[in-house]
C-alpha positions in Angstrom: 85.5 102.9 120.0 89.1 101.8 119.2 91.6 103.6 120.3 95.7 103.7 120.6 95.2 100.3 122.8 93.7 98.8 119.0 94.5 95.5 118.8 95.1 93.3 115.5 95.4 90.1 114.8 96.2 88.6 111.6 94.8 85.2 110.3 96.7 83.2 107.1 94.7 80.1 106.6 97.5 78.1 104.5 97.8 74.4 102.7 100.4 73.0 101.2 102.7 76.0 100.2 104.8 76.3 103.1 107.9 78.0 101.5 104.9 80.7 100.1 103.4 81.7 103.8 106.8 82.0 105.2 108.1 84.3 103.0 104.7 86.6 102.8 104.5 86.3 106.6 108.4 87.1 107.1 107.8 90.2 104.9 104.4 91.2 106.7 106.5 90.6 109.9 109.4 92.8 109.1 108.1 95.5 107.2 104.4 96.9 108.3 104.5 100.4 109.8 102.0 98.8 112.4 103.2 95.7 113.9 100.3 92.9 114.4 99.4 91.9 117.8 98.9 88.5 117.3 99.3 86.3 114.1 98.1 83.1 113.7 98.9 80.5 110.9 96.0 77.6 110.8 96.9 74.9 108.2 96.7 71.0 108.6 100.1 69.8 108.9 102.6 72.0 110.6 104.6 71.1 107.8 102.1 73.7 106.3 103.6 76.5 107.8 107.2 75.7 107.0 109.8 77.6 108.8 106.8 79.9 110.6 106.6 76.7 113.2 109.5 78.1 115.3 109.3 82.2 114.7 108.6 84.4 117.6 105.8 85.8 117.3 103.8 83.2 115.4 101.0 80.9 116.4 100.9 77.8 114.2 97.2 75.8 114.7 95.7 72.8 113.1 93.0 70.8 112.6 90.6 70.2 109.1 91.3 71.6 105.8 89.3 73.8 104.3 89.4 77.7 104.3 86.3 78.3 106.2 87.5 75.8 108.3 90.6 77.0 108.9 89.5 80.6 109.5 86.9 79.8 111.9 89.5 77.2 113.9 91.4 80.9 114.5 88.4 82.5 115.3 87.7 80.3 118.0 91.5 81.3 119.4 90.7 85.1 119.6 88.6 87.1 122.5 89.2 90.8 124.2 92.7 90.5 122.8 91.4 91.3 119.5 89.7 94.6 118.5 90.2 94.3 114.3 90.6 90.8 112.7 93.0 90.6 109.5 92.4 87.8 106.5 95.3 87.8 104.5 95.8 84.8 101.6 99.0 82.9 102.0 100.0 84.2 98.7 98.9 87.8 99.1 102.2 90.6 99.8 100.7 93.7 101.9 102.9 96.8 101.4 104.2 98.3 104.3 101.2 100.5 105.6 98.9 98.0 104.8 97.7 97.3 109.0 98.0 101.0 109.9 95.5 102.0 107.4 93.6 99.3 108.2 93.5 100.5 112.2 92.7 104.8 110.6 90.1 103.9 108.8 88.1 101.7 111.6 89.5 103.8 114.5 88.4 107.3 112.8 85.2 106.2 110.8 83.0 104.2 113.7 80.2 102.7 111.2 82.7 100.8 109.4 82.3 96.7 109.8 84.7 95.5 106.9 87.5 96.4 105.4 89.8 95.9 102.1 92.4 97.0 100.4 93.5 98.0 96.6 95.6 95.6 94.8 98.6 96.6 92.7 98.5 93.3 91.3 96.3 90.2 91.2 97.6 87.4 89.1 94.8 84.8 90.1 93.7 84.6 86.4 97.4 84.6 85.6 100.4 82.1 85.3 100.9 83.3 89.2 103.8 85.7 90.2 106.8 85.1 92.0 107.5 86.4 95.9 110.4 88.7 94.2 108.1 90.0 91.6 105.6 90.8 94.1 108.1 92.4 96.1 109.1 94.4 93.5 105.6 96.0 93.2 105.6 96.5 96.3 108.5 98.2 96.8 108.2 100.6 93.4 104.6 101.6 94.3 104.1 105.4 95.1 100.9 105.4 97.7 98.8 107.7 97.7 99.1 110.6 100.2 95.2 110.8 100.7 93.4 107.8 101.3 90.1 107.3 99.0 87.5 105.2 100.7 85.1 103.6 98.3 81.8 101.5 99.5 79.9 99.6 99.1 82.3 97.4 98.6 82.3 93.8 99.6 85.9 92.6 101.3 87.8 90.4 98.8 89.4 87.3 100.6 93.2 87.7 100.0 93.1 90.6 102.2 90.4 92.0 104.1 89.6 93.5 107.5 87.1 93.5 110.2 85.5 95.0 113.4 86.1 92.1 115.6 83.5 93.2 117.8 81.2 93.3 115.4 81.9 89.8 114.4 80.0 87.8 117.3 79.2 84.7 116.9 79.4 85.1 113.2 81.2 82.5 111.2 82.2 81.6 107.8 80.2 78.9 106.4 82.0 75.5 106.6 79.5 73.9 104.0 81.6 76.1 101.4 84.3 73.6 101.0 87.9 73.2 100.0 88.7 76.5 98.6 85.7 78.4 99.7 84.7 79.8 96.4 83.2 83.3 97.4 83.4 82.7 101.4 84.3 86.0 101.3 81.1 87.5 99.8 79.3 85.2 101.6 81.1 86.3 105.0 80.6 89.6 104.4 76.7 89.9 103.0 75.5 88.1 106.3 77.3 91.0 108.6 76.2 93.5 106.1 72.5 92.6 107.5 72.6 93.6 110.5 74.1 97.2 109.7 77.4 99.0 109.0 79.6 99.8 106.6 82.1 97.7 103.7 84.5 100.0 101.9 87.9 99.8 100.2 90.5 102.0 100.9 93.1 103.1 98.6 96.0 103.5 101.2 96.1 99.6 102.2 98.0 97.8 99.3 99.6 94.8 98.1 100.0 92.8 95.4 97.8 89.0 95.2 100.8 86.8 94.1 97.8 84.2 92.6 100.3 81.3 93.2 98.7 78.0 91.4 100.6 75.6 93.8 97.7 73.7 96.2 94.8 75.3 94.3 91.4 73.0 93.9 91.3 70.7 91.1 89.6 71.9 88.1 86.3 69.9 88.3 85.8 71.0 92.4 86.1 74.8 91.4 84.2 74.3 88.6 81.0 72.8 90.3 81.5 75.1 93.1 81.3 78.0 90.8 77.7 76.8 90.0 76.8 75.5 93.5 77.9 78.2 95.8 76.3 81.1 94.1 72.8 79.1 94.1 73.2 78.3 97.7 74.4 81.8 98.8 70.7 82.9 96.7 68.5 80.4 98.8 70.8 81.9 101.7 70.2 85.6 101.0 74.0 86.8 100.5 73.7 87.0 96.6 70.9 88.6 94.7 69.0 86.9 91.5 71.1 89.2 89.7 74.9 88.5 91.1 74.3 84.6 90.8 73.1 85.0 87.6 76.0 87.3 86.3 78.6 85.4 88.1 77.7 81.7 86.8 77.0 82.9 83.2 81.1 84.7 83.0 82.6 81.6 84.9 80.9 79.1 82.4 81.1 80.8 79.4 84.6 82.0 80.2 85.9 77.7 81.0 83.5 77.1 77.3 85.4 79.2 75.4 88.9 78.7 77.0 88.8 75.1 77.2 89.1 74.8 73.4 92.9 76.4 74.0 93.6 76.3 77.5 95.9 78.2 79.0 98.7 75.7 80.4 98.1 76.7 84.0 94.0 76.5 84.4 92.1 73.3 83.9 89.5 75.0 82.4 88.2 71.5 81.0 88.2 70.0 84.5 86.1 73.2 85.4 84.2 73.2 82.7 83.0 69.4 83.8 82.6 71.0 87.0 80.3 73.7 85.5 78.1 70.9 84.1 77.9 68.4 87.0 76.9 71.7 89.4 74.0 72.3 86.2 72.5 68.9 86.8 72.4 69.1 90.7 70.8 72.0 90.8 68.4 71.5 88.2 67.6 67.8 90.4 67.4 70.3 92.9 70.4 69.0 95.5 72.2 72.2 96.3 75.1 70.8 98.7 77.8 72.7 97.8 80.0 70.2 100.2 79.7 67.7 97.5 82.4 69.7 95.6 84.8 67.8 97.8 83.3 64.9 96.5 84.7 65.0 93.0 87.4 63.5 92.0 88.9 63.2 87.9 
């Protein structure tokens, strides 16, 4: 049981968008109601983290790239220092109650395992937002004063929450390369079979600022749109039904966009991607770490 001892760290697994994670991790810093314990940046470089390398306060790790990667190199860092574990996305602007409801909700409700918040904004299918118009969001937005949990809900990566202890030995899979594409499904489903409870809670908020800077190149996010799904289903952390839904929007969505694309998405590159996942899987090699492989 977690108590007023609670402790949280907070993990930003960052890449090439140093002036990004230290403005969003200034802000977090500075403004939550409920101070982190610990936070830890894990990039490659610590060129990654930009002007986080010499803050108070701030661990800056390395080692390989990768977003499971980097997550689970942080994981390794943490022990009984730790009693709730934070994922925020380099790009992602929590509001200022954002770790204190986090803390509530898992303190007060004991079956809860994972955690995330609502978004005021998520531009990741967007031209991206700037760190002032995220603010701004931020800053105008009237929370609510009673918190509304809703579950099941699976955590979504740019900010999510979870029982440390209920973590073990339980990490994210590294054969989900680069980006990760639905690491945080995948993360989740796996705890979610061996018991407890997934929710999202209206009180945490923030805004996802969906910056395109350092993203994947089209054709790897494409391919691992088809891949990952259909090794998550041989896995057990998607159903017949999710991989099916999920790979038919993604496709069709990069088919009918890639005729006019918008000028921020490589939605051709993805769409190539869509195709060469297609003939893997139908030769029957689903090794989604191949999606590192591709290159235009």
């Amino acid at each position: 049981m977690m108590t007023s001892s609670t402790k949280v760290t907070v993990v930003v697994a960052t890449l090439g968008r140093p002036e990004i994670v230290a403005a969003t991790v200034t802000h977090l810093l500075t403004r939550q109601s409920r101070k982190p314990d610990r936070v830890i940046i894990s990039c490659v470089s610590p060129a990654d983290a930009g002007t986080l390398v010499d803050m108070p306060g701030v661990e800056v790790i390395t080692g390989p790239k990768g977003l499971p990667r980097q997550r689970n190199a942080a994981i390794e860092r943490l022990g009984e220092d730790t009693s709730v574990l934070v994922f925020f996305d380099d790009d992602f602007v929590a509001a200022d109650g954002w770790l204190e409801c986090a803390v509530k909700v898992f303190e007060c409700e004991l079956g809860i395992v994972g955690f995330t918040g609502h978004m005021l904004a998520d531009d990741i299918k967007g031209p991206g937002l700037s760190f002032e118009a995220a603010l701004t969001l931020v800053d105008n937005d009237a929370a609510p004063e009673e918190w509304l949990l809703k579950e099941p809900y699976s955590p979504y990566g740019c900010n999510m929450a979870f029982r440390y202890d209920a973590i073990g030995t339980h990490r994210f899979d590294e054969r989900l390369v680069l980006y990760g594409w639905l690491e945080d499904r995948d993360f989740a489903a796996a705890l979610r079979q061996k018991g407890g409870r997934f929710v999202k809670c209206s009180g945490a908020r923030g805004v996802h600022m969906g910056t395109k800077r350092g993203r994947v190149p089209g054709e790897q996010l494409g391919y691992s749109q088809i891949v990952n799904p259909l090794y998550m289903l041989q896995k057990g952390t998607m159903t017949v039904g999710e991989v099916a839904d999920h790979m038919f929007r993604n496709t069709m969505s990069n088919l009918v966009r890639s005729v006019y694309p918008e000028t921020y998405v490589d939605r051709r590159g993805r769409l190539r991607g869509n195709l060469y996942g297609l003939r893997d899987a139908i030769s029957g090699q689903l090794e989604p770490e191949r999606a590192a492989t591709l290159t235009r």
